[in-house]
PDB file with SEQRES, HELIX, SHEET and CRYST1 records, atoms N, CA, C and O in Angstrom:
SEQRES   1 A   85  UNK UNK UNK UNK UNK UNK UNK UNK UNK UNK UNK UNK UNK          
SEQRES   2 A   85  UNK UNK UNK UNK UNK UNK UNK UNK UNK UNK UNK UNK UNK          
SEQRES   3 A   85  UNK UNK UNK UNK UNK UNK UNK UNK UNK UNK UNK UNK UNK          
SEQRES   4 A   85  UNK UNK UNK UNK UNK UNK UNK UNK UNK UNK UNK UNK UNK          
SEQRES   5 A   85  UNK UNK UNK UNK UNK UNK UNK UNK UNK UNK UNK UNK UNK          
SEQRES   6 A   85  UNK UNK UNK UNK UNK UNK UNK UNK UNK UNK UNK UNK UNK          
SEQRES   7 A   85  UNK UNK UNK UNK UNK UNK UNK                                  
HELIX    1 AA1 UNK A    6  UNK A   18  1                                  13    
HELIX    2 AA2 UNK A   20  UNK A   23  1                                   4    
HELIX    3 AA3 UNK A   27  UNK A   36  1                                  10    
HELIX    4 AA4 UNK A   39  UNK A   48  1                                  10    
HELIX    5 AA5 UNK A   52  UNK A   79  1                                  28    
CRYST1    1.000    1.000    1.000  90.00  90.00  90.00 P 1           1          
ATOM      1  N   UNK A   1     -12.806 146.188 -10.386  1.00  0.00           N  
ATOM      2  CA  UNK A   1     -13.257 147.425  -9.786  1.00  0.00           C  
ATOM      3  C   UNK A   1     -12.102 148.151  -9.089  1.00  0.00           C  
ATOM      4  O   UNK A   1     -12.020 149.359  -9.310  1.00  0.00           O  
ATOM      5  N   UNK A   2     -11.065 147.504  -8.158  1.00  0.00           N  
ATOM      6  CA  UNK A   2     -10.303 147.967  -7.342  1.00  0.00           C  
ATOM      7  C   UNK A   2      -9.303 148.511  -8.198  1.00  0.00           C  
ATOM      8  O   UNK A   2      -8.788 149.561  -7.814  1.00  0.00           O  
ATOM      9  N   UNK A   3      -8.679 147.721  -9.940  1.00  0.00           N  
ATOM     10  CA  UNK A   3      -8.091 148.122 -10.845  1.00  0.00           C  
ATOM     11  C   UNK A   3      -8.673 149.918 -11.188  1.00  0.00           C  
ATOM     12  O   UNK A   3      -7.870 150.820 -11.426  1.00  0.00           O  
ATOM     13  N   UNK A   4      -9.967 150.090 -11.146  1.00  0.00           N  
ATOM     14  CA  UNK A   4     -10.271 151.017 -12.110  1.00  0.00           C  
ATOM     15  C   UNK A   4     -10.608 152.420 -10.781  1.00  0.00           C  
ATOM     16  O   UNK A   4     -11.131 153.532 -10.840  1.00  0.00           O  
ATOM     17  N   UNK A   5     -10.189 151.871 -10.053  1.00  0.00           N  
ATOM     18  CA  UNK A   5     -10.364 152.665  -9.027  1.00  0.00           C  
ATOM     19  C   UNK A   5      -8.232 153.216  -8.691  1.00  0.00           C  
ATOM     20  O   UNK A   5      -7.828 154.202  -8.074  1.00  0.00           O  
ATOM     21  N   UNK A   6      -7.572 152.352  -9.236  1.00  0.00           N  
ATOM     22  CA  UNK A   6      -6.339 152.593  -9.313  1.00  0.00           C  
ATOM     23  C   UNK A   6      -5.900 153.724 -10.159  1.00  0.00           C  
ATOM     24  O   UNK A   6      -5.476 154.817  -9.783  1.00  0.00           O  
ATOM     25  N   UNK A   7      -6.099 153.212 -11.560  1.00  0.00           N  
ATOM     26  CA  UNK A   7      -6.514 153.717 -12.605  1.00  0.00           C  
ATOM     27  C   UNK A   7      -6.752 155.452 -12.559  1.00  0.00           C  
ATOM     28  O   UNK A   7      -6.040 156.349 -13.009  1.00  0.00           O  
ATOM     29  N   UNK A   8      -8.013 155.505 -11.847  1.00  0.00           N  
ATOM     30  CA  UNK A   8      -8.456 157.193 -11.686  1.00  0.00           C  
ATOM     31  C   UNK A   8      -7.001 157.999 -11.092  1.00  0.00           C  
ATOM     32  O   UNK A   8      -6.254 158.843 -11.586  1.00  0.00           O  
ATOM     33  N   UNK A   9      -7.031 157.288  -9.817  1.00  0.00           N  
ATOM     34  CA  UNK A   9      -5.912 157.664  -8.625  1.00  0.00           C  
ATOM     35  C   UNK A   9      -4.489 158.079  -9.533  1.00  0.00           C  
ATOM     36  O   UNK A   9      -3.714 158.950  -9.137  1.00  0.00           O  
ATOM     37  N   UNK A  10      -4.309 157.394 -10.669  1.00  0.00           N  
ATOM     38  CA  UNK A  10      -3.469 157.698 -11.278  1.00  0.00           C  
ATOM     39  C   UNK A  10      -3.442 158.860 -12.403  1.00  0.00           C  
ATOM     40  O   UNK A  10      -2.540 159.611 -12.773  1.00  0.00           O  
ATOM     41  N   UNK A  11      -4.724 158.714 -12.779  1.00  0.00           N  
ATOM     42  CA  UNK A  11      -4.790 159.675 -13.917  1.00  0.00           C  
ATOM     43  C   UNK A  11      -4.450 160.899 -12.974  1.00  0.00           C  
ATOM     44  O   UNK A  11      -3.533 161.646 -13.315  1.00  0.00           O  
ATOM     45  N   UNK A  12      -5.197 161.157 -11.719  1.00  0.00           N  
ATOM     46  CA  UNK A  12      -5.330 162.488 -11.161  1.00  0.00           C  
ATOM     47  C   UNK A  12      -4.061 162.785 -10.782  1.00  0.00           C  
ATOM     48  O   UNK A  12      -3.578 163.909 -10.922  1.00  0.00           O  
ATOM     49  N   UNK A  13      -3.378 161.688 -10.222  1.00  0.00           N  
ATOM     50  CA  UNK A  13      -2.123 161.978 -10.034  1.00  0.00           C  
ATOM     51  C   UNK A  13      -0.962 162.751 -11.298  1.00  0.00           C  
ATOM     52  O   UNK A  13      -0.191 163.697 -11.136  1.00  0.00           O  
ATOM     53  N   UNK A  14      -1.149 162.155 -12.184  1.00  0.00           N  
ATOM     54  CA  UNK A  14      -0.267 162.709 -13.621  1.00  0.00           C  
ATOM     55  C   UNK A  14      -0.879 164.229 -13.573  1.00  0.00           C  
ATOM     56  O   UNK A  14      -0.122 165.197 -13.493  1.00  0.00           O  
ATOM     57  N   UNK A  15      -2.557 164.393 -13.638  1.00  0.00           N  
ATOM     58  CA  UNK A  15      -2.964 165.616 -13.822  1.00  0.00           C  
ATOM     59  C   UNK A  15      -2.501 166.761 -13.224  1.00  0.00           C  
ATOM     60  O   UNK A  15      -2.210 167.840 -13.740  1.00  0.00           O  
ATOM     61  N   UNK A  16      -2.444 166.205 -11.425  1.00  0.00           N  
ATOM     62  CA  UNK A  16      -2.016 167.110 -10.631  1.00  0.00           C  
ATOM     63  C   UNK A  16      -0.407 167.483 -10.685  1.00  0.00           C  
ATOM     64  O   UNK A  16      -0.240 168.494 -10.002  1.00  0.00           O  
ATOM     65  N   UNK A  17       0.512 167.141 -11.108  1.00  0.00           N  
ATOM     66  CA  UNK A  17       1.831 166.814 -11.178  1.00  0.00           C  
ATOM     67  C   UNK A  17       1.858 168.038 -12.582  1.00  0.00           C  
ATOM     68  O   UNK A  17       2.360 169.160 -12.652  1.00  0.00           O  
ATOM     69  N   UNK A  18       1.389 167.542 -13.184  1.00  0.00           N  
ATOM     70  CA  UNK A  18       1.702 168.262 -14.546  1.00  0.00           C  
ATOM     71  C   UNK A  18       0.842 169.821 -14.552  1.00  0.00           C  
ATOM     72  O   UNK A  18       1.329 170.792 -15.130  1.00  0.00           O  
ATOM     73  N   UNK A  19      -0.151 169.870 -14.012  1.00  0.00           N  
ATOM     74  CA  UNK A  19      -0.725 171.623 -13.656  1.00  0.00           C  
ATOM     75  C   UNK A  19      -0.298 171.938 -12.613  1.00  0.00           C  
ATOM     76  O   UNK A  19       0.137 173.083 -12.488  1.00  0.00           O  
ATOM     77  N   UNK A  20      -0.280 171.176 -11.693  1.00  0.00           N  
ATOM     78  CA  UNK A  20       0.728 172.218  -9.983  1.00  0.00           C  
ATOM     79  C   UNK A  20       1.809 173.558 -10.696  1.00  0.00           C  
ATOM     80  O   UNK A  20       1.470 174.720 -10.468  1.00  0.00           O  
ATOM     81  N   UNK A  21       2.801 173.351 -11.356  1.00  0.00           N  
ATOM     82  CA  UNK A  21       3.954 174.189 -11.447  1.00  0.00           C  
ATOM     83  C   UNK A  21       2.877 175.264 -12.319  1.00  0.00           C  
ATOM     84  O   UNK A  21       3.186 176.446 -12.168  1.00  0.00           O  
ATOM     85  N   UNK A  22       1.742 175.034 -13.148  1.00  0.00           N  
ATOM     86  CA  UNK A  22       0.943 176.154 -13.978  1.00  0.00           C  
ATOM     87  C   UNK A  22       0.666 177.334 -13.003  1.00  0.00           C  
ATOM     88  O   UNK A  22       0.643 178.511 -13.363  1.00  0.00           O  
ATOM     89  N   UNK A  23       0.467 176.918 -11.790  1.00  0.00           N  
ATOM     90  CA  UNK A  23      -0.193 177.346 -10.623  1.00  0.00           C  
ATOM     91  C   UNK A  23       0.687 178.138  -9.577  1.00  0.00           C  
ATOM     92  O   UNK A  23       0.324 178.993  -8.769  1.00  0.00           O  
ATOM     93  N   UNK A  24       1.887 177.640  -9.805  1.00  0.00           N  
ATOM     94  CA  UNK A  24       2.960 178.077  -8.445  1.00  0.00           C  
ATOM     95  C   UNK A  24       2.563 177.162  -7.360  1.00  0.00           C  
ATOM     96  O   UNK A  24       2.490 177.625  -6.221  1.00  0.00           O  
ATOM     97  N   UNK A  25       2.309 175.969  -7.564  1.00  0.00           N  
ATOM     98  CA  UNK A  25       1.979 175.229  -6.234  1.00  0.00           C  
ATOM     99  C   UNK A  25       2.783 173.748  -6.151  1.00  0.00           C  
ATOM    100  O   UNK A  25       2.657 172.881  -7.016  1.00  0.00           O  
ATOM    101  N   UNK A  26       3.382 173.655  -5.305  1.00  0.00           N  
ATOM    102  CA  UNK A  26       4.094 172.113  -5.349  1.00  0.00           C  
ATOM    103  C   UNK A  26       3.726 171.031  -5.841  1.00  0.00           C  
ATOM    104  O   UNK A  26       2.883 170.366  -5.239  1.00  0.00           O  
ATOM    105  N   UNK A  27       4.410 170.467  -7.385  1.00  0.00           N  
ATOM    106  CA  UNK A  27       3.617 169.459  -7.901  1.00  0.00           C  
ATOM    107  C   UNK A  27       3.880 168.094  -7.365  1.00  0.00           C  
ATOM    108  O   UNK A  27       3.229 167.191  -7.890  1.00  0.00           O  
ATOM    109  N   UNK A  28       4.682 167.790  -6.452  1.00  0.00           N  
ATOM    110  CA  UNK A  28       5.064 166.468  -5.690  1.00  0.00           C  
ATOM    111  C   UNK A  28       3.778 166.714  -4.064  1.00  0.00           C  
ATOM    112  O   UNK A  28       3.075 165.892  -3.476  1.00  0.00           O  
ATOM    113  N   UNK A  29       3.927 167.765  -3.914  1.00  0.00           N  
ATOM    114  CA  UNK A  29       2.886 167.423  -2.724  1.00  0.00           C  
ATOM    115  C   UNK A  29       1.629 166.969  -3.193  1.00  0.00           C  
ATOM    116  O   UNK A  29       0.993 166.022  -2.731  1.00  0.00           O  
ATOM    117  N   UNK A  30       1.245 167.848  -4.329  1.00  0.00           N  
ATOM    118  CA  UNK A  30      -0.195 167.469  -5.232  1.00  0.00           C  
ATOM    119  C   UNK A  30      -0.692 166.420  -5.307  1.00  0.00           C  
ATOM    120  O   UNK A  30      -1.745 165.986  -4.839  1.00  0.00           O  
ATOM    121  N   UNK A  31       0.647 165.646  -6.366  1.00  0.00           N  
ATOM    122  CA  UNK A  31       0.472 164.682  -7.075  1.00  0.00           C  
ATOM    123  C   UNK A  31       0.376 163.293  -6.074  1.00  0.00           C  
ATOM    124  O   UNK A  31      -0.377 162.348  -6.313  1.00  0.00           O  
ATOM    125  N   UNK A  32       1.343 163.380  -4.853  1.00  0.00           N  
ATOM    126  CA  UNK A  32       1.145 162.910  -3.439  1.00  0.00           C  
ATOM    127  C   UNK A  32      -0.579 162.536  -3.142  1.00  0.00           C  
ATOM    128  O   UNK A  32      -1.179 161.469  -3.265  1.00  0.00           O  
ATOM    129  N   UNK A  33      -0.968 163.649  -2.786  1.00  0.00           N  
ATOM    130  CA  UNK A  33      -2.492 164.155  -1.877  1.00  0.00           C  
ATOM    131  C   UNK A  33      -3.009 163.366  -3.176  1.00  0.00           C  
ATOM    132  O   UNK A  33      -3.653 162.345  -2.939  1.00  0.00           O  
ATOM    133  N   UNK A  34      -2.823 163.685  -4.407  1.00  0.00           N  
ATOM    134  CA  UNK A  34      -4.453 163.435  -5.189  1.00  0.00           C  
ATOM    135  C   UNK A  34      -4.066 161.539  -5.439  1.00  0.00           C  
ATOM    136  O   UNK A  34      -4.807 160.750  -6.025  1.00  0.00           O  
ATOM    137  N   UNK A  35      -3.025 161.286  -4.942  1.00  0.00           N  
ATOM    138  CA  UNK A  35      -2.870 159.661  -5.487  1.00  0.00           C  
ATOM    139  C   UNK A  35      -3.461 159.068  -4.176  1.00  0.00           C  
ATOM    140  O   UNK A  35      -3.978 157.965  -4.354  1.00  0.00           O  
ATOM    141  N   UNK A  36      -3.516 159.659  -2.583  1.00  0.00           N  
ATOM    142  CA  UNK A  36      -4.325 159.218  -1.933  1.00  0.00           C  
ATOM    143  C   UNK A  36      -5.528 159.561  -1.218  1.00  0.00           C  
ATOM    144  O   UNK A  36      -6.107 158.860  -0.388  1.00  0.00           O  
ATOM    145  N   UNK A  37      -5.740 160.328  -1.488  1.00  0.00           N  
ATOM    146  CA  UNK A  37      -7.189 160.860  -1.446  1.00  0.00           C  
ATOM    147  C   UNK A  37      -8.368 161.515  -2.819  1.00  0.00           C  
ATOM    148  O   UNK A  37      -9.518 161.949  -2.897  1.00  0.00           O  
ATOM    149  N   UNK A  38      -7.212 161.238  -3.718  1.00  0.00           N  
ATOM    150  CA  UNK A  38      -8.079 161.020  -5.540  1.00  0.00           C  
ATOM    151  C   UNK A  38      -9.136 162.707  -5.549  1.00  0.00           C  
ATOM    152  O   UNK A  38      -8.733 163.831  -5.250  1.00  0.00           O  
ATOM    153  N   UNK A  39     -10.607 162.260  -6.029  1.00  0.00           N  
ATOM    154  CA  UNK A  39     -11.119 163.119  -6.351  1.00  0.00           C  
ATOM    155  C   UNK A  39     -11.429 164.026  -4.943  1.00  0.00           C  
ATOM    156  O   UNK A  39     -11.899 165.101  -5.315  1.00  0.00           O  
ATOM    157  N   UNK A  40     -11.354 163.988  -3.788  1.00  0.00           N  
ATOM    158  CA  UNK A  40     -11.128 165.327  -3.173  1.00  0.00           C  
ATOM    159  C   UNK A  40      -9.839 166.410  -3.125  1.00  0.00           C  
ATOM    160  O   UNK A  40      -9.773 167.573  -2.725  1.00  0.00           O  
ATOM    161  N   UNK A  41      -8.865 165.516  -3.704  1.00  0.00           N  
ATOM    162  CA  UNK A  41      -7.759 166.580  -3.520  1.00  0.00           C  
ATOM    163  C   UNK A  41      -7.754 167.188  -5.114  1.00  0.00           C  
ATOM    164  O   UNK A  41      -7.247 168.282  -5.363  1.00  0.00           O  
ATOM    165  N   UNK A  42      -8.316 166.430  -6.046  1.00  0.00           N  
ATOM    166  CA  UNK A  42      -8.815 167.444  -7.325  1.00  0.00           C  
ATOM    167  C   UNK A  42      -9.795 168.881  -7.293  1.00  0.00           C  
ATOM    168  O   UNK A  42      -9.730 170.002  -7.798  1.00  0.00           O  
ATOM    169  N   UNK A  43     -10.548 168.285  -6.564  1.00  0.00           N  
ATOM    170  CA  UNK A  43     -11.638 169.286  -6.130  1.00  0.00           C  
ATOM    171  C   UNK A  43     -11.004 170.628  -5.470  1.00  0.00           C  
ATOM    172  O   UNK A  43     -11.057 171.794  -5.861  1.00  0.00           O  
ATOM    173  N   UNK A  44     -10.403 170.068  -4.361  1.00  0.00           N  
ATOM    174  CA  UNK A  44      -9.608 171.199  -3.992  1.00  0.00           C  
ATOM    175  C   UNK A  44      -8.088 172.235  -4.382  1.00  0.00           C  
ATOM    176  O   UNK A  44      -7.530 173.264  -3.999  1.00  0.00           O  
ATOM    177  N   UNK A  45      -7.958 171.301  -5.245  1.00  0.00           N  
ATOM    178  CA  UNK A  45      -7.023 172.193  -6.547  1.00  0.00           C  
ATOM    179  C   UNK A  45      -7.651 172.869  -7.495  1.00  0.00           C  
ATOM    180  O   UNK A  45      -7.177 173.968  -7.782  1.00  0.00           O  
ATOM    181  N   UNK A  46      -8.973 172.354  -8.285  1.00  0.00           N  
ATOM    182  CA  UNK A  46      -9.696 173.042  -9.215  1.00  0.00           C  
ATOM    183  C   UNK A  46     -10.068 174.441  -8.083  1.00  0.00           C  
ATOM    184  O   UNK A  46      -9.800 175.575  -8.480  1.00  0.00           O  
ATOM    185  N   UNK A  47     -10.657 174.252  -6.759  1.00  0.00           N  
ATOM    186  CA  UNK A  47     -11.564 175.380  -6.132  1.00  0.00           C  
ATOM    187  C   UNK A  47     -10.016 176.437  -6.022  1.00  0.00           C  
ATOM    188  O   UNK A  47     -10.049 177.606  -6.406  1.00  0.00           O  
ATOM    189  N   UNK A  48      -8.809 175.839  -5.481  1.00  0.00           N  
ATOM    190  CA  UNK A  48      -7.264 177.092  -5.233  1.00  0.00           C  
ATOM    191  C   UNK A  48      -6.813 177.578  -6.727  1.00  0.00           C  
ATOM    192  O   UNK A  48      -6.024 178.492  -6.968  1.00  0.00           O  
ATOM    193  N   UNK A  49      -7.403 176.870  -7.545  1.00  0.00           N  
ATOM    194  CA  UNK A  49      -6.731 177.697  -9.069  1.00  0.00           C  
ATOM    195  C   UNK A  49      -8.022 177.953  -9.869  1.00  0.00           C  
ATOM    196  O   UNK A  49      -8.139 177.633 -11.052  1.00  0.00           O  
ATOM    197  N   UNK A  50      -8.806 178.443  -9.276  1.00  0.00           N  
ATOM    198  CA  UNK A  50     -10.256 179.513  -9.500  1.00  0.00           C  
ATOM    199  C   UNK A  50     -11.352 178.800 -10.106  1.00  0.00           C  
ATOM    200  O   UNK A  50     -12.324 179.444 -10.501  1.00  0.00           O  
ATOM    201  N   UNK A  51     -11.307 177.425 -10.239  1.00  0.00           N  
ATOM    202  CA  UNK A  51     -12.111 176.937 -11.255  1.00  0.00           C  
ATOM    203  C   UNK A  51     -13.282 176.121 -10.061  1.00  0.00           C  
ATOM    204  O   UNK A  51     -13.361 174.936  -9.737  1.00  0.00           O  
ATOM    205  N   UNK A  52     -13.780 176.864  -9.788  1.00  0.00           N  
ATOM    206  CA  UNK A  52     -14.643 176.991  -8.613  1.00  0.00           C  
ATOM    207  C   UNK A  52     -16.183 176.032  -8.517  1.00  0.00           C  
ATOM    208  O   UNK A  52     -16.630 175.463  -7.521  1.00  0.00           O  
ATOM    209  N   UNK A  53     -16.797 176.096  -9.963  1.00  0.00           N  
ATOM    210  CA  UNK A  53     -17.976 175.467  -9.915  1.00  0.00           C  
ATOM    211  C   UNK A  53     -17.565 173.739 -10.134  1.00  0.00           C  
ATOM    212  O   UNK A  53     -18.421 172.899  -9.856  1.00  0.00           O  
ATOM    213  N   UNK A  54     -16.774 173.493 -10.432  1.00  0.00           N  
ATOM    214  CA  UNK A  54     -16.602 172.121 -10.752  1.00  0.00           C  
ATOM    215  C   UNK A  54     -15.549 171.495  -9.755  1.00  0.00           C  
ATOM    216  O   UNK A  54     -15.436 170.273  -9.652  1.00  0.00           O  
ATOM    217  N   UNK A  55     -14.760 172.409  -9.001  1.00  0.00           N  
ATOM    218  CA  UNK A  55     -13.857 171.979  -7.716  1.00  0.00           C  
ATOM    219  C   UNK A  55     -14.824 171.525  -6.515  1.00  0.00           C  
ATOM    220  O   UNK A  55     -14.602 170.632  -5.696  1.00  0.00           O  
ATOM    221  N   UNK A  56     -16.136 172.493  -6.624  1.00  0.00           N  
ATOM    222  CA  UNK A  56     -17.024 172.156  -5.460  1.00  0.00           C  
ATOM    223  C   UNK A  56     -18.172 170.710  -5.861  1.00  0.00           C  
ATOM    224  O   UNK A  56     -18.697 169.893  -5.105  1.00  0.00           O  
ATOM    225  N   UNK A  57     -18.220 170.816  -6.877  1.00  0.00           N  
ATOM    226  CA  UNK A  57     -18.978 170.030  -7.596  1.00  0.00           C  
ATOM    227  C   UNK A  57     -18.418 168.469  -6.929  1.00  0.00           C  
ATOM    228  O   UNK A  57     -19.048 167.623  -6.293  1.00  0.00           O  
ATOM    229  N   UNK A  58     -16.732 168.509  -7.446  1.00  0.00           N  
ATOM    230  CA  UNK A  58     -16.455 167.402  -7.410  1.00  0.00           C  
ATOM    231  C   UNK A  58     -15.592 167.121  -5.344  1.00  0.00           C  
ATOM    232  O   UNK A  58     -15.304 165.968  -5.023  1.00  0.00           O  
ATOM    233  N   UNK A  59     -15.420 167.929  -4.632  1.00  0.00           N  
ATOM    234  CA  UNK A  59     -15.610 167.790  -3.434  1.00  0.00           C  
ATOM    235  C   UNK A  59     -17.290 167.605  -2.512  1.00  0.00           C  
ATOM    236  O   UNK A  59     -17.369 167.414  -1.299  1.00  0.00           O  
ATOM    237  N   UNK A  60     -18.264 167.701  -3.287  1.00  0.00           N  
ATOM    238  CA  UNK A  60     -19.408 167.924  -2.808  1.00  0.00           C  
ATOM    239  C   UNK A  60     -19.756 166.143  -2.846  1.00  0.00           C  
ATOM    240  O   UNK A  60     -20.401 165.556  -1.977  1.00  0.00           O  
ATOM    241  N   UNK A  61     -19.182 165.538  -4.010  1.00  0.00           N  
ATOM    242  CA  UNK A  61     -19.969 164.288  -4.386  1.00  0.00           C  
ATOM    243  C   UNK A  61     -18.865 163.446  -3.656  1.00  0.00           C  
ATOM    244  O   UNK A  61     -19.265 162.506  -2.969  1.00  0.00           O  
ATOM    245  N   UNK A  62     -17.403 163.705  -3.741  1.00  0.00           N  
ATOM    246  CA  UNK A  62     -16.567 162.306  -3.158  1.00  0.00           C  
ATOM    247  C   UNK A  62     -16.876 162.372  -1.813  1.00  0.00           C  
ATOM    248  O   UNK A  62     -16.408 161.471  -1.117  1.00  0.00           O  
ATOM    249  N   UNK A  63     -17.737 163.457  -1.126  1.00  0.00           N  
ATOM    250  CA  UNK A  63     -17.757 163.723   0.225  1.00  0.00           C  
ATOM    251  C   UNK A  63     -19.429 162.965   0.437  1.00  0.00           C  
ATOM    252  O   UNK A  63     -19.577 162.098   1.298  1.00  0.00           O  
ATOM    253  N   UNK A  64     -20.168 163.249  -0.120  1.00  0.00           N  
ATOM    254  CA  UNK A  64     -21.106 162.124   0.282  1.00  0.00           C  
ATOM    255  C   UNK A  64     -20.577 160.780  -0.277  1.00  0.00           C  
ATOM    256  O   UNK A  64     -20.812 159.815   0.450  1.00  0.00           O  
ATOM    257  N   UNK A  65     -20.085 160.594  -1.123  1.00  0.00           N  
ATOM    258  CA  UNK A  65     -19.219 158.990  -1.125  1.00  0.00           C  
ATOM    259  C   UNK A  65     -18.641 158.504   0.224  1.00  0.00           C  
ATOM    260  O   UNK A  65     -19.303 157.601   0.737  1.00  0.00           O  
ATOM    261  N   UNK A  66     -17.780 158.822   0.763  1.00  0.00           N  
ATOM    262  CA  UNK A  66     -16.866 158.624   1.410  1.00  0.00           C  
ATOM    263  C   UNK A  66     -17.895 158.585   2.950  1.00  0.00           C  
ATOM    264  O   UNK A  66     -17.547 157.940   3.939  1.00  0.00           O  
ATOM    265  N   UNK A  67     -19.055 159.325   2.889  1.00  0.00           N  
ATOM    266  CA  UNK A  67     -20.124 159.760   3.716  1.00  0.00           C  
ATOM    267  C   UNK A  67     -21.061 157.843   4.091  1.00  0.00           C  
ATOM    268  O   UNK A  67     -21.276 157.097   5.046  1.00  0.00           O  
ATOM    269  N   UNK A  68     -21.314 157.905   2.564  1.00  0.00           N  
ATOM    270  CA  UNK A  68     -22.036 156.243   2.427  1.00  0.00           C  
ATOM    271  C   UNK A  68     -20.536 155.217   2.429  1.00  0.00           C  
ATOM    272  O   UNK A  68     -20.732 154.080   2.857  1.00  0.00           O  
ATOM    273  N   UNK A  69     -19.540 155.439   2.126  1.00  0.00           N  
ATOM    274  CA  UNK A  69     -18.638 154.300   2.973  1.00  0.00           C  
ATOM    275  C   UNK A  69     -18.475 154.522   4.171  1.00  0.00           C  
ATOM    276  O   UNK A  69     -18.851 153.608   4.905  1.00  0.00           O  
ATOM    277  N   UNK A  70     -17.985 155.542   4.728  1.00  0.00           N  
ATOM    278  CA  UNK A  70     -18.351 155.031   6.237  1.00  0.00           C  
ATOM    279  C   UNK A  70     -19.528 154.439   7.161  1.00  0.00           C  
ATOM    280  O   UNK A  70     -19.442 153.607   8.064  1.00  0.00           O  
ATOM    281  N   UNK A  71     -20.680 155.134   6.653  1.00  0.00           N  
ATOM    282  CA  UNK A  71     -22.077 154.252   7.602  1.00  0.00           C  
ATOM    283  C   UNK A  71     -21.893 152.894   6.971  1.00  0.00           C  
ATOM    284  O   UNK A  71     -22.386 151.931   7.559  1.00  0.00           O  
ATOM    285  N   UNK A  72     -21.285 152.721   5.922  1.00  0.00           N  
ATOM    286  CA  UNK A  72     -20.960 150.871   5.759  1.00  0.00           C  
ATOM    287  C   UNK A  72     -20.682 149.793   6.561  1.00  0.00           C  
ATOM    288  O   UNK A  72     -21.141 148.729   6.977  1.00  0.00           O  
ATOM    289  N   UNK A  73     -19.275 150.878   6.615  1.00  0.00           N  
ATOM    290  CA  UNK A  73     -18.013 150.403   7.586  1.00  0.00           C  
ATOM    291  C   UNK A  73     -18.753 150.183   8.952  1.00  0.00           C  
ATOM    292  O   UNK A  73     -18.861 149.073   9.472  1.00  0.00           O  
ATOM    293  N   UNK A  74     -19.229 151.290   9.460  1.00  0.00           N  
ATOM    294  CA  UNK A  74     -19.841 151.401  10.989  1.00  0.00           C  
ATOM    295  C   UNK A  74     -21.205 150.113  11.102  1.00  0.00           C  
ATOM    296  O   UNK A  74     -21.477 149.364  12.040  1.00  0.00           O  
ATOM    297  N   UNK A  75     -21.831 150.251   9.800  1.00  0.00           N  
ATOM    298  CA  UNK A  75     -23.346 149.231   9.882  1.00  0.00           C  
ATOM    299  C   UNK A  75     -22.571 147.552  10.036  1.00  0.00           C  
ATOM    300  O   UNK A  75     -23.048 146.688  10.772  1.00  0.00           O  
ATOM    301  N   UNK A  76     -21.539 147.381   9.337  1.00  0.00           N  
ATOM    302  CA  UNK A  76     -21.007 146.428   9.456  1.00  0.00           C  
ATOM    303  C   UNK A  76     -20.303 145.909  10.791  1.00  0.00           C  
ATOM    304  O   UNK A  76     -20.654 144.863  11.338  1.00  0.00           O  
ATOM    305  N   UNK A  77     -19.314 146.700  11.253  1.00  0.00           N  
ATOM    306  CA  UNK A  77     -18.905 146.683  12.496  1.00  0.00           C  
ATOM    307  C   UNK A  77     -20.352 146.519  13.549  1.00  0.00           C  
ATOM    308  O   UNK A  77     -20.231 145.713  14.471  1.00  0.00           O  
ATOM    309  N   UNK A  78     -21.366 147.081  13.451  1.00  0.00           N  
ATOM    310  CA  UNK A  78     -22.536 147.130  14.818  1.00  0.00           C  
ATOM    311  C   UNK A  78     -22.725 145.625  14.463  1.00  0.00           C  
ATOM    312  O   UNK A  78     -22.746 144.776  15.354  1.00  0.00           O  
ATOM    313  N   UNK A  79     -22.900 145.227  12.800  1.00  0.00           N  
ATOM    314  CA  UNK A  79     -23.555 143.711  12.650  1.00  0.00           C  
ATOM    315  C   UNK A  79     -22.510 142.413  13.494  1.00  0.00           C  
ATOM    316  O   UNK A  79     -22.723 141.441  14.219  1.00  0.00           O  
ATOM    317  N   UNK A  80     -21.396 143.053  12.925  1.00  0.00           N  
ATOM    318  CA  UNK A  80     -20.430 141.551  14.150  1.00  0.00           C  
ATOM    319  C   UNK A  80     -20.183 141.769  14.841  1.00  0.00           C  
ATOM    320  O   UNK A  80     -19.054 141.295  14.965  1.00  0.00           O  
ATOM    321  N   UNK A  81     -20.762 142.945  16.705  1.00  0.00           N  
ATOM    322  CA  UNK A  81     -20.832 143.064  17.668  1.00  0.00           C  
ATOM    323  C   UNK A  81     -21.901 142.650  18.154  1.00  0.00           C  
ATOM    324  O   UNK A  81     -21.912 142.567  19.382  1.00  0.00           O  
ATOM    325  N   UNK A  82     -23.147 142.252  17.412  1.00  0.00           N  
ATOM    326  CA  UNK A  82     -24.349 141.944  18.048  1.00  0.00           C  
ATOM    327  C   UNK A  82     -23.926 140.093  18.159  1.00  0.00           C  
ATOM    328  O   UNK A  82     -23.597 139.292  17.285  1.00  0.00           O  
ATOM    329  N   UNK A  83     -24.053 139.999  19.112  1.00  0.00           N  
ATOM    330  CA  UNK A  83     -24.122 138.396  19.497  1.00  0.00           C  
ATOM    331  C   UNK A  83     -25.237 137.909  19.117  1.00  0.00           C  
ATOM    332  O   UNK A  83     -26.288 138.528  19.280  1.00  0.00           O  
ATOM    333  N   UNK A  84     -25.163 136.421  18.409  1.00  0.00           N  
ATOM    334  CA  UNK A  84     -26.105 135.796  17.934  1.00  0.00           C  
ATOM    335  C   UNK A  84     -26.917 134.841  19.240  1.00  0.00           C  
ATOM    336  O   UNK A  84     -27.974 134.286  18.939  1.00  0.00           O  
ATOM    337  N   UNK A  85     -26.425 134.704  20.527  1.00  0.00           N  
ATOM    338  CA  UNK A  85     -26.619 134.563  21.666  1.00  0.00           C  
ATOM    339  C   UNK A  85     -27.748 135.298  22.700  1.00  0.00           C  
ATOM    340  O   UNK A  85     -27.780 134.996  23.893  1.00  0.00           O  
TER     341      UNK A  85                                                      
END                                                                             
């Protein structure tokens, strides 16, 4: 899983690298942002180079993702603060 989650991070990365200069926009900062923050920093390149319904599309969904990993993170953390005491 953690492989194929690499995997994406990379594709987006090549993607962003190789359309940034289409754009006039720095393809090392891009390619940077989208290798660590993946499909939101796609999203927000598709929404700055006009392609609008599918930039929001795909910031709309990694953002409730990232939404259900954190109450994870937090449900987990409350579970090994409660003393079994």
């Amino acid at each position: 899983m953690e492989f194929l989650g690499f995997l994406i991070s990379i594709i987006i990365t090549i993607y962003l690298a190789i359309n940034a200069p289409k754009y006039n926009k720095n393809p090392w900062l891009w390619a940077i942002l989208g290798f660590f923050f993946g499909l939101i920093t796609l999203g927000i390149f598709l929404i700055k180079t006009g392609r609008k319904g599918l930039g929001w599309l795909l910031v709309i969904i990694s953002s409730i993702f990232y939404v259900f990993v954190l109450i994870g993170i937090l449900t987990l953390f409350a579970a090994l603060m409660v003393s079994p005491y």
